[in-house]
C-alpha positions in Angstrom: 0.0 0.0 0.0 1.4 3.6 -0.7 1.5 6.5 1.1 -2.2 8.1 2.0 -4.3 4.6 1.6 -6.1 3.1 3.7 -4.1 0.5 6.3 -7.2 -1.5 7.1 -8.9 -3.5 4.1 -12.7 -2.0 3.6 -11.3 1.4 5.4 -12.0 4.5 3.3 -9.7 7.9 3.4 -10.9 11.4 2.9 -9.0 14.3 2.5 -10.2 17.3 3.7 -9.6 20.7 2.2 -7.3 22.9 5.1 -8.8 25.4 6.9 -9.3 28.7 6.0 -6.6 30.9 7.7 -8.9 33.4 9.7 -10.4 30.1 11.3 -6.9 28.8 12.0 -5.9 32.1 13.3 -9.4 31.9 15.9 -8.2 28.7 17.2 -5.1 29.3 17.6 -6.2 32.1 19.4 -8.3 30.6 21.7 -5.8 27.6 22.6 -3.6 30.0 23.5 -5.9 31.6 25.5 -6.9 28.5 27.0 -3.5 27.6 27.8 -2.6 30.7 29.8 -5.8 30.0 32.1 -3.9 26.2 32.7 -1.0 27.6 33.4 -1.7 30.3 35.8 -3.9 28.4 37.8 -2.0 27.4 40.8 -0.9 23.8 41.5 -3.3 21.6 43.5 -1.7 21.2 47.4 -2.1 17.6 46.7 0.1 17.2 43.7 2.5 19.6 45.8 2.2 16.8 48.6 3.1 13.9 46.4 5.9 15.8 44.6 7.3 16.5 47.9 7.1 12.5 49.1 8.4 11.5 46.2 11.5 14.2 46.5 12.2 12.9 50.0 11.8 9.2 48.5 14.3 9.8 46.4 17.0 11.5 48.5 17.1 8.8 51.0 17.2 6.0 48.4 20.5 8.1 46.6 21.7 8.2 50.0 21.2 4.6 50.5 22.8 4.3 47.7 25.9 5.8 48.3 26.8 4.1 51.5 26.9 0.7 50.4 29.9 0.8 48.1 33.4 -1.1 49.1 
């Protein structure tokens, strides 16, 4: 099979005509708006909790680590 057909026997492929650029440019807009929201919301104390058990985790297991070489 070449490039652009189907993989799965009875499976059709359409190709779609792109986007108009002033649509593209709207949702571009609006994921990036969407995205700034995400990001400035703070981070949940919970995930802050289990980021800081698994930082401790780690420590003491490189520090177990270390002291068992010859």
């Amino acid at each position: 099979m070449g490039a652009g057909s189907a993989s799965k026997q009875g499976e059709s492929t359409t190709i779609q005509p792109p986007l108009p650029m002033e649509l593209q440019g709207q949702i571009g807009q609006r994921l990036r708006e969407a995205y700034n929201e995400l990001i400035s919301e703070p981070v949940p104390d919970r995930f802050v909790q289990l980021l800081q058990q698994l930082k401790t985790r780690e420590s003491q297991n490189s520090d177990e680590g270390q002291g068992s070489d010859p």
